[in-house]
Short mmCIF file of the C-alpha atoms (twelve columns), coordinates in Angstrom:
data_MODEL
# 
_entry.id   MODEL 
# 
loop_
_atom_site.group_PDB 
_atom_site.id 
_atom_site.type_symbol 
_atom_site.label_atom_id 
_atom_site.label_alt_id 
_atom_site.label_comp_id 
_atom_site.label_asym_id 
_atom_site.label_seq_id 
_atom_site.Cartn_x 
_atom_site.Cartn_y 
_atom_site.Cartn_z 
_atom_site.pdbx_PDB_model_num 
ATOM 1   C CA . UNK A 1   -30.032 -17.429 -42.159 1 
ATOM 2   C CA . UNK A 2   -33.354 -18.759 -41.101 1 
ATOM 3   C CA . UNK A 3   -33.605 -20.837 -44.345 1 
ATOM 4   C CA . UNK A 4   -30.448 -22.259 -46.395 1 
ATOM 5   C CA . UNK A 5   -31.554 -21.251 -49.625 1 
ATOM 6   C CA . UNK A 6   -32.624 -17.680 -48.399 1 
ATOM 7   C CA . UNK A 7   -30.756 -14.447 -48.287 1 
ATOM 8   C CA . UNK A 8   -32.707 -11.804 -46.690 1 
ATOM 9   C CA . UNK A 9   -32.041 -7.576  -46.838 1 
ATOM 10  C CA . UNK A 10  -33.411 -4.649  -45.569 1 
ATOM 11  C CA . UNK A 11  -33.495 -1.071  -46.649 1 
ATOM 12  C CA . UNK A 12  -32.848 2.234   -44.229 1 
ATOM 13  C CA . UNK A 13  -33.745 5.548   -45.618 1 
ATOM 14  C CA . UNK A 14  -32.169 8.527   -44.304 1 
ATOM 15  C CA . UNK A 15  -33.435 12.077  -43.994 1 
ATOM 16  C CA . UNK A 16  -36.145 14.526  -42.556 1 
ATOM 17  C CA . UNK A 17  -37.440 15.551  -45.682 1 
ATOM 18  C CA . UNK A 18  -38.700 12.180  -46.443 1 
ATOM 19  C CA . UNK A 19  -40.657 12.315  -43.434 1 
ATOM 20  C CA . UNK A 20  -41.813 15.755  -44.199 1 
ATOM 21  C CA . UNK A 21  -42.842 14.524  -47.844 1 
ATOM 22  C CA . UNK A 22  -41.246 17.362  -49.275 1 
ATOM 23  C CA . UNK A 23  -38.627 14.158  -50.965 1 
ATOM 24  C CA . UNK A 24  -40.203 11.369  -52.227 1 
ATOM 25  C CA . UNK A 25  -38.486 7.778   -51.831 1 
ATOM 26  C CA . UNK A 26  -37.648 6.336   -54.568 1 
ATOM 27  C CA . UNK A 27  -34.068 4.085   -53.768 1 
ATOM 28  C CA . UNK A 28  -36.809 1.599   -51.795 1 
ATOM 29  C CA . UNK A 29  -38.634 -0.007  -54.875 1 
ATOM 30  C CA . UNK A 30  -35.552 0.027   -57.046 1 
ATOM 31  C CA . UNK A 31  -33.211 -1.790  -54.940 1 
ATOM 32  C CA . UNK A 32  -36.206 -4.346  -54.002 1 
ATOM 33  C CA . UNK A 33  -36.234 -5.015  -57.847 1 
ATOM 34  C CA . UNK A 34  -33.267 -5.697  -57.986 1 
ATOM 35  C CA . UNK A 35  -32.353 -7.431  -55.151 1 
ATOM 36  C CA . UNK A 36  -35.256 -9.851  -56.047 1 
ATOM 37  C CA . UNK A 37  -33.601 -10.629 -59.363 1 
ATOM 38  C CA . UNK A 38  -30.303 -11.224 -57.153 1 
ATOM 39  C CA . UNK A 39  -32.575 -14.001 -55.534 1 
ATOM 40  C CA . UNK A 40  -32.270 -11.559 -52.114 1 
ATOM 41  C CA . UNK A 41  -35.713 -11.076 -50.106 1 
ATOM 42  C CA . UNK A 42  -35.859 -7.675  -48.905 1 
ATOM 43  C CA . UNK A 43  -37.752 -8.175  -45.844 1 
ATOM 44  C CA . UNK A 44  -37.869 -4.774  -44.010 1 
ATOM 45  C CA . UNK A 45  -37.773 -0.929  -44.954 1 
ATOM 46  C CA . UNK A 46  -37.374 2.127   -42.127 1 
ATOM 47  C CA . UNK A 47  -37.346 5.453   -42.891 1 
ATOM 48  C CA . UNK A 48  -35.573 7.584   -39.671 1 
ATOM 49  C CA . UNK A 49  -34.884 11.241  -39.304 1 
ATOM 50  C CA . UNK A 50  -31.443 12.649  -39.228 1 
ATOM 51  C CA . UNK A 51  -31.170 12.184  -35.442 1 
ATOM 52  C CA . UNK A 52  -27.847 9.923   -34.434 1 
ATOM 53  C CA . UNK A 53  -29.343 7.844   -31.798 1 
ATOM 54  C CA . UNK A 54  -32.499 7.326   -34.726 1 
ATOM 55  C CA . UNK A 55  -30.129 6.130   -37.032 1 
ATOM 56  C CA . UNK A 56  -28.212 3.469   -34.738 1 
ATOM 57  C CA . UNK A 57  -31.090 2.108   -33.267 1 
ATOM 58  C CA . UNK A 58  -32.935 1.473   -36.279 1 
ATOM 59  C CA . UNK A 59  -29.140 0.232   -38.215 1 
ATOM 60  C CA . UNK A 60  -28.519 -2.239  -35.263 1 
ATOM 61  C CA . UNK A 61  -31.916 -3.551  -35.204 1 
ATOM 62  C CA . UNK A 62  -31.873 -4.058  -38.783 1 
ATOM 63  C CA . UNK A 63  -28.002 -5.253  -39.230 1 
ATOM 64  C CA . UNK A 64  -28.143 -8.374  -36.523 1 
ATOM 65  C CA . UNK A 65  -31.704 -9.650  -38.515 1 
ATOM 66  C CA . UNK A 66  -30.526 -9.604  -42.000 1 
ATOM 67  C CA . UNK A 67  -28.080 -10.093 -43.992 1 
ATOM 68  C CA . UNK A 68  -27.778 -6.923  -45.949 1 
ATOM 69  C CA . UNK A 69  -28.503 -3.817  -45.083 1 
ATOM 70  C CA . UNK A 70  -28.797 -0.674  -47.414 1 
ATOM 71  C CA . UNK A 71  -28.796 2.825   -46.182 1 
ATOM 72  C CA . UNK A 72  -29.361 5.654   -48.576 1 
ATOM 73  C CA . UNK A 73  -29.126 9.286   -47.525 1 
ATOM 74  C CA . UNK A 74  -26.690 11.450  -45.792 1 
ATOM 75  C CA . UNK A 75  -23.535 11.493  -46.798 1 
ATOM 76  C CA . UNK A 76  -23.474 15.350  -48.460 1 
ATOM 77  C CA . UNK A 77  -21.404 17.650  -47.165 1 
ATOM 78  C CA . UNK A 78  -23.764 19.576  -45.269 1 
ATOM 79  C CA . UNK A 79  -24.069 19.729  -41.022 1 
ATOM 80  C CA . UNK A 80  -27.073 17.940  -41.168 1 
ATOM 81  C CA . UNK A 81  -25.364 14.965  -43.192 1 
ATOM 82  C CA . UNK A 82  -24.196 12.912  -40.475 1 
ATOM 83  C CA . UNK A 83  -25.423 9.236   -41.378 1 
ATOM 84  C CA . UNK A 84  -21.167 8.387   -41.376 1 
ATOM 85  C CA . UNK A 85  -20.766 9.759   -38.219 1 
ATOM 86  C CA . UNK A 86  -24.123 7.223   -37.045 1 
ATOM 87  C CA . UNK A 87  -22.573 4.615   -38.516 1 
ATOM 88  C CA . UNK A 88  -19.531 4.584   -36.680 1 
ATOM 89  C CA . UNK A 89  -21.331 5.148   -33.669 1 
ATOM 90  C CA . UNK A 90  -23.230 1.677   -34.537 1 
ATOM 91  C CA . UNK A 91  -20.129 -0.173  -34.950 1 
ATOM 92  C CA . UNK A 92  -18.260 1.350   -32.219 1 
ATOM 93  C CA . UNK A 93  -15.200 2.836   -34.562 1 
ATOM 94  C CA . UNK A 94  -13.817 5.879   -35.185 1 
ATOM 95  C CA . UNK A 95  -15.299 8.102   -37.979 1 
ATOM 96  C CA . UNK A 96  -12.521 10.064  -39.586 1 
ATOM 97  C CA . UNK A 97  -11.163 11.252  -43.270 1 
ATOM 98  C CA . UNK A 98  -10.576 8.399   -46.186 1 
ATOM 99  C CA . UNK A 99  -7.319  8.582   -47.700 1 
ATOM 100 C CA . UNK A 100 -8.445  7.067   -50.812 1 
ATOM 101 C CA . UNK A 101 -11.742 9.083   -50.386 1 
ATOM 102 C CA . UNK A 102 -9.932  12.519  -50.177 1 
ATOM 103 C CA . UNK A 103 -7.939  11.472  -53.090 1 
ATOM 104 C CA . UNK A 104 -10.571 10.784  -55.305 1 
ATOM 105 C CA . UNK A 105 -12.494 14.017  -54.256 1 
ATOM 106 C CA . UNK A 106 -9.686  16.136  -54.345 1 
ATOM 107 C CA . UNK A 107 -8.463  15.584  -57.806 1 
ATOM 108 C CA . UNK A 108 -12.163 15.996  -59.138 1 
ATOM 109 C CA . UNK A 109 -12.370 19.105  -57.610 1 
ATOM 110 C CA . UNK A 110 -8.980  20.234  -59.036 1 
ATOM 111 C CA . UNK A 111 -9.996  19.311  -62.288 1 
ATOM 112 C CA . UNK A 112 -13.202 21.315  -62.001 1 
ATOM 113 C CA . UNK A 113 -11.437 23.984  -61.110 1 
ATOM 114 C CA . UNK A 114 -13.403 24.151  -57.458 1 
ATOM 115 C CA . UNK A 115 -12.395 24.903  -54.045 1 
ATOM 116 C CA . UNK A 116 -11.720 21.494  -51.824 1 
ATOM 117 C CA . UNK A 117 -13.050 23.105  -48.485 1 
ATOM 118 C CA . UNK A 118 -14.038 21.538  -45.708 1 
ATOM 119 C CA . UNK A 119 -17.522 20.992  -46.508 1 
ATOM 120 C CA . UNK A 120 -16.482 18.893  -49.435 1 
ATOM 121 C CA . UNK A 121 -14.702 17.037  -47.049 1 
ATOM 122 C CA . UNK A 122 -17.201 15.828  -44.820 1 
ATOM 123 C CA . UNK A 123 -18.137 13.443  -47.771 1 
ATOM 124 C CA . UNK A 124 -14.464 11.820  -47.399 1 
ATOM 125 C CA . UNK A 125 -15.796 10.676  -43.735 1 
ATOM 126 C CA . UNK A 126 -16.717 7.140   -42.680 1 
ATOM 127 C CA . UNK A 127 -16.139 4.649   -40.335 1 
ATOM 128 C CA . UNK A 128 -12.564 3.140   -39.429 1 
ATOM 129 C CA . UNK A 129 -11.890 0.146   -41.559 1 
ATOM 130 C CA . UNK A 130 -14.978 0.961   -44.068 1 
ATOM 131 C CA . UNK A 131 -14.273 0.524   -47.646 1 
ATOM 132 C CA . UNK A 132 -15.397 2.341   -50.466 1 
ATOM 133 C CA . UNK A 133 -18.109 2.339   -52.556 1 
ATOM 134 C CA . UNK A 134 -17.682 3.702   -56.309 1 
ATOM 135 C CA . UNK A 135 -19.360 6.434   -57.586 1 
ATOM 136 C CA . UNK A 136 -19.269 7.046   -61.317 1 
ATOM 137 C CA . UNK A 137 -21.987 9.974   -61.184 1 
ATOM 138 C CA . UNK A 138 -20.770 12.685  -58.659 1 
ATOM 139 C CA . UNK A 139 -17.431 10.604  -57.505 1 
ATOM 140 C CA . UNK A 140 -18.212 11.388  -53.581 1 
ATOM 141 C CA . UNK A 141 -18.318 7.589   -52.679 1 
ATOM 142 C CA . UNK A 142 -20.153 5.862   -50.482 1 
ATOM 143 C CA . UNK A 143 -19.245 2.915   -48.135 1 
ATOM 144 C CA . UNK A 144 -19.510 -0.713  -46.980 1 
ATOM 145 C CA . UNK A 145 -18.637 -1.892  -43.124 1 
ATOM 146 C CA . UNK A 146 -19.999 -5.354  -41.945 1 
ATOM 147 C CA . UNK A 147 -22.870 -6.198  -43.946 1 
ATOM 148 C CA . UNK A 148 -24.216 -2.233  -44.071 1 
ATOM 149 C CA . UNK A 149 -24.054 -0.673  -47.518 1 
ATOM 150 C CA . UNK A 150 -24.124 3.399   -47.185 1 
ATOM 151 C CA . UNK A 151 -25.248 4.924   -50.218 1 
ATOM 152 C CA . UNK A 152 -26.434 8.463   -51.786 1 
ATOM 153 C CA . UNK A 153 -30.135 9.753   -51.580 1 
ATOM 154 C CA . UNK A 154 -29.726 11.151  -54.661 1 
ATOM 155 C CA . UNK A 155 -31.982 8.518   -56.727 1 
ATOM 156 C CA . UNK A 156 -29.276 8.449   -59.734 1 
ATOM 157 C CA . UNK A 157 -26.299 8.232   -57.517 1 
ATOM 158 C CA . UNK A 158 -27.890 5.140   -55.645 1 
ATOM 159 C CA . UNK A 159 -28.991 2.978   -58.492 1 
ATOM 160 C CA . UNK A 160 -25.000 4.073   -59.915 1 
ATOM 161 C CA . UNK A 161 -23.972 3.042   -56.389 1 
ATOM 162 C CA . UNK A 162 -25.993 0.162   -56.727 1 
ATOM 163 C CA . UNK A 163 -25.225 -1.648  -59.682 1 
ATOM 164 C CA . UNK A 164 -21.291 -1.979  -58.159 1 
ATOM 165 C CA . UNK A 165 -22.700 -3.231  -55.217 1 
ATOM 166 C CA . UNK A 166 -24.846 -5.813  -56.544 1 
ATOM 167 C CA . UNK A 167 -21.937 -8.704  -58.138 1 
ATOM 168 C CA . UNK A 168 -20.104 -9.311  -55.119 1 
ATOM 169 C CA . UNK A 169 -23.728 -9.803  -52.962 1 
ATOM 170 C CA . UNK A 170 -24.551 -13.351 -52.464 1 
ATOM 171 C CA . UNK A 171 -27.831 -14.364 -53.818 1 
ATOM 172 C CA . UNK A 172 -30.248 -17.135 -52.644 1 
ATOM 173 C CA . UNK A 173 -32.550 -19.036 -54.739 1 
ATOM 174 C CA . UNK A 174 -34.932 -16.946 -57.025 1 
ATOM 175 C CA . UNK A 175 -38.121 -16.253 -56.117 1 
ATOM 176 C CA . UNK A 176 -40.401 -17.639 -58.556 1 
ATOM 177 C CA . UNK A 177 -43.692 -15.609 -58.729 1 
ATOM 178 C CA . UNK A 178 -47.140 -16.593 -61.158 1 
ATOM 179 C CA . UNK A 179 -49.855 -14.318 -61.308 1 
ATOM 180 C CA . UNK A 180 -53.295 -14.957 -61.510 1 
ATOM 181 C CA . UNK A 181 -55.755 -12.631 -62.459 1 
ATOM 182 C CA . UNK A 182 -59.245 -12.630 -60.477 1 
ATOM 183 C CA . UNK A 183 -62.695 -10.973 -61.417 1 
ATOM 184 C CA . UNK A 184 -64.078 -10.818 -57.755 1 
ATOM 185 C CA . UNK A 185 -63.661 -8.757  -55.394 1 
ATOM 186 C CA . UNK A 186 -61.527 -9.976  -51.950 1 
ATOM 187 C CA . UNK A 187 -64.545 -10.077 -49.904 1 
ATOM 188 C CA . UNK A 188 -65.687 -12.686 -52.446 1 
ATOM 189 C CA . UNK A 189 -62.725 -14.512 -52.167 1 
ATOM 190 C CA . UNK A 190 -60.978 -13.968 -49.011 1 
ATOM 191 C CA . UNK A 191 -62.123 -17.119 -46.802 1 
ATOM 192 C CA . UNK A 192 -61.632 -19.742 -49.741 1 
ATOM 193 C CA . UNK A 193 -58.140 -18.226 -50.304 1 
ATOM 194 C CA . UNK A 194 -57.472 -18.477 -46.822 1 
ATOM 195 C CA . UNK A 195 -58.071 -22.239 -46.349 1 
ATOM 196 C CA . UNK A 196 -55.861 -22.513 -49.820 1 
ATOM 197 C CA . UNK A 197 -53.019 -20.653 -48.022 1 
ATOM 198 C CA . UNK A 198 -52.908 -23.112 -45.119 1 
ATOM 199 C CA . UNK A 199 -53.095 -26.260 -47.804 1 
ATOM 200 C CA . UNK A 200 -50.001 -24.851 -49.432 1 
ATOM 201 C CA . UNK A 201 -48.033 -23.393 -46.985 1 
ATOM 202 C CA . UNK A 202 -44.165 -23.620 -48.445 1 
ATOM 203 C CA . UNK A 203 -45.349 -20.548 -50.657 1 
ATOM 204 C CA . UNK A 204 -46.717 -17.657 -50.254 1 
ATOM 205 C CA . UNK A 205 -50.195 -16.338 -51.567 1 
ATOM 206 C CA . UNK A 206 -51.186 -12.905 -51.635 1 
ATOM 207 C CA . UNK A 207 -53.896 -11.087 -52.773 1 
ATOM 208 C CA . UNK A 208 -53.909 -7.492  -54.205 1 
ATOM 209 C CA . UNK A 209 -57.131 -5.516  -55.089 1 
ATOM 210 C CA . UNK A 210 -57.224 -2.985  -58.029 1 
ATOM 211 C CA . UNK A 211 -60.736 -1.068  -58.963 1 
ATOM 212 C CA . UNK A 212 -61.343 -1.559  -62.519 1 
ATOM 213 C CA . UNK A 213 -64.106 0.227   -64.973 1 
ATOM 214 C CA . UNK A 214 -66.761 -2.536  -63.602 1 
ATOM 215 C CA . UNK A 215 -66.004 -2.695  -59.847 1 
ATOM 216 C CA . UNK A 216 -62.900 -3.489  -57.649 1 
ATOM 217 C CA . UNK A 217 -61.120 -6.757  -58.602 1 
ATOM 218 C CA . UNK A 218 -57.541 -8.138  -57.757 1 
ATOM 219 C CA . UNK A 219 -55.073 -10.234 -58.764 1 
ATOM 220 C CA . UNK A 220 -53.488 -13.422 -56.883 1 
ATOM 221 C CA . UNK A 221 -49.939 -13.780 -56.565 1 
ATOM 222 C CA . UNK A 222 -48.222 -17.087 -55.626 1 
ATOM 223 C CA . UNK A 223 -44.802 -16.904 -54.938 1 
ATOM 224 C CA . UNK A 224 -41.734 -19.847 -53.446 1 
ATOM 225 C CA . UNK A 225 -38.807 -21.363 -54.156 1 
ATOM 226 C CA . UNK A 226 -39.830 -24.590 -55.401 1 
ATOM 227 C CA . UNK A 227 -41.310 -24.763 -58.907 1 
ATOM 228 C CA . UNK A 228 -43.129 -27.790 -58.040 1 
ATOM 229 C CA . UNK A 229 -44.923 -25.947 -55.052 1 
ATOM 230 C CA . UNK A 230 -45.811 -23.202 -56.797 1 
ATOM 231 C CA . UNK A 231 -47.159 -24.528 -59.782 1 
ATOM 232 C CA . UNK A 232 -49.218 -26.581 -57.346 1 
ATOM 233 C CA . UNK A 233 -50.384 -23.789 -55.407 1 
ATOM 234 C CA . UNK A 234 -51.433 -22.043 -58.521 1 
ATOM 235 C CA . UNK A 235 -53.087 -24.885 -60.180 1 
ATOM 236 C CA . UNK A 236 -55.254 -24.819 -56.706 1 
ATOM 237 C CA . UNK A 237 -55.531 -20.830 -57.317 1 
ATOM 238 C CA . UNK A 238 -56.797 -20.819 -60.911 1 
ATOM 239 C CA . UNK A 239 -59.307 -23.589 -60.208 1 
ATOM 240 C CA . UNK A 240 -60.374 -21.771 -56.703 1 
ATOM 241 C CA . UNK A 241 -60.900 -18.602 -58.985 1 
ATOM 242 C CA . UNK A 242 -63.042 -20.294 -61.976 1 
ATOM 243 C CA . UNK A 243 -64.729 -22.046 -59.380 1 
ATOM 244 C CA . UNK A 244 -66.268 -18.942 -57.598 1 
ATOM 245 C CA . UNK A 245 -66.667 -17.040 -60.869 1 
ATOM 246 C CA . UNK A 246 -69.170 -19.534 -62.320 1 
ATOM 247 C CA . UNK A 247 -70.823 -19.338 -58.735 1 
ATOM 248 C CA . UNK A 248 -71.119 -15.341 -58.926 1 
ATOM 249 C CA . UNK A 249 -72.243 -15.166 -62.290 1 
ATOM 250 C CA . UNK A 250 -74.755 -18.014 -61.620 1 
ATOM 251 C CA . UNK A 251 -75.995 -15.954 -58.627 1 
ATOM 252 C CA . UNK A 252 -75.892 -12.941 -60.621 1 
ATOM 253 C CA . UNK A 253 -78.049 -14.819 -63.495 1 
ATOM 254 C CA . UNK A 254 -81.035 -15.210 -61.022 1 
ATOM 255 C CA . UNK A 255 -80.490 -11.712 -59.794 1 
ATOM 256 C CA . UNK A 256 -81.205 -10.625 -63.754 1 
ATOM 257 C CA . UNK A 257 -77.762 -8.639  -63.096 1 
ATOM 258 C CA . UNK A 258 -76.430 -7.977  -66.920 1 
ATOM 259 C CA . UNK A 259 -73.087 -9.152  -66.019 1 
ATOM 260 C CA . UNK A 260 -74.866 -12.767 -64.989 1 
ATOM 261 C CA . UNK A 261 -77.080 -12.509 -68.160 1 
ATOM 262 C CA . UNK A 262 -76.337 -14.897 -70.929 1 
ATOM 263 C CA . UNK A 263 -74.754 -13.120 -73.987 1 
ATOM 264 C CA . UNK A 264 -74.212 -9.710  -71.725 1 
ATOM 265 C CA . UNK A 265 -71.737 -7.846  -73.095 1 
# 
């Protein structure tokens, strides 16, 4: 790791119909949530089509940077399912049937009352010396091998994946995060915050703009580790922000502008 107190992730979405937008992502901002609670910085997110050589390339790149990676998407039984097979390719293993895997899948089909075929076999397939991951929605698991987590598309089945994943990942130190709201636009604001960043740079300070019913404003976000840096950083942040307010609406005052204008609603 980079840092000692840092544990860093990233996420790898699977599948041509995200690409196509006809399936919207939604696995990405959950597990960011809550891998930021875990005190884990996700640091990257991909999105590939289901090509093999997509899928390794973009699993090796991402597996020898971080320290987690999550895939989510294809692992269904269908042809076109083949992130497993990709996997294995990655690590250089065989990708055959799960004992364990075919056990679990074939007694839930028996009790169903359904046909085991071979389709519904495919999603007993992962790499050699993978183990699983449960699955308490659909029981089709998924699988962990190295530091890659494979896990459903399906938005339910991932978060379900998910929360057994999440106890046995090693967290680093929280993020601690203070926002600061801001009246002025980031054109208004964007040098001074600048110089601020480079005064306090063992945090990070970002700026995100919103439009509101009287214009576009934004807020200021100051996150880091240390609670001493950050509450510096935002002490610096609040002040920067009241400073530059009284200038606008002083400036705003000669212009006869009714936001400037004493008592103005």
């Amino acid at each position: 790791m980079p840092e000692p107190d840092r544990v860093t992730a990233a996420a790898l979405a699977i599948g041509d119909e995200l690409l196509s937008g006809r399936t919207k992502d939604r696995n990405i901002g959950h597990l960011a949530e809550l891998l930021t609670l875990r005190g884990i910085d996700l640091c990257e997110a991909r999105i590939v089509a289901d090509t093999q050589s997509a899928i390794v390339a973009a699993l090796n790149a991402l597996r020898a940077s971080h320290d987690y990676v999550f895939t989510s998407g294809g692992i269904g039984p269908t042809h076109d399912d083949i992130t497993a097979d990709a996997v294995a390719a990655a690590f250089g293993v065989p990708c055959q049937h799960d004992a364990e895997a075919m056990q679990r899948l074939g007694e839930h089909y028996a009790r169903r009352g359904v046909e085991f075929t071979s389709a519904r076999q495919r999603m007993a397939r992962m790499p050699l010396g993978a183990r699983l991951i449960d699955n308490p929605v659909s029981v089709a698991p998924g699988f962990v091998i190295g530091n890659v987590f494979v896990m459903a598309g399906v938005p339910q089945v991932f978060s379900a994946m998910l929360d057994n994943v999440l106890p046995e990942l090693e967290g680093g130190r929280p993020l601690i995060s203070r926002t600061y709201p801001c009246p002025l636009a980031e054109g208004d604001i964007g040098a001074a915050l600048a110089d601020l960043s480079k005064a306090h740079a063992a945090v990070s300070i970002g700026s995100y703009p919103r439009l509101t019913d009287t214009g576009y404003a934004n807020e200021i976000i100051v996150r880091g580790r240390e609670a001493a840096a950050v509450e510096a950083a935002g002490t610096a942040v609040a002040a920067l922000i009241e400073r530059l307010r009284r200038q606008d609406d002083a400036a705003a005052a000669v212009r006869g502008d009714k936001r400037g204008a004493p008592g103005a609603d």
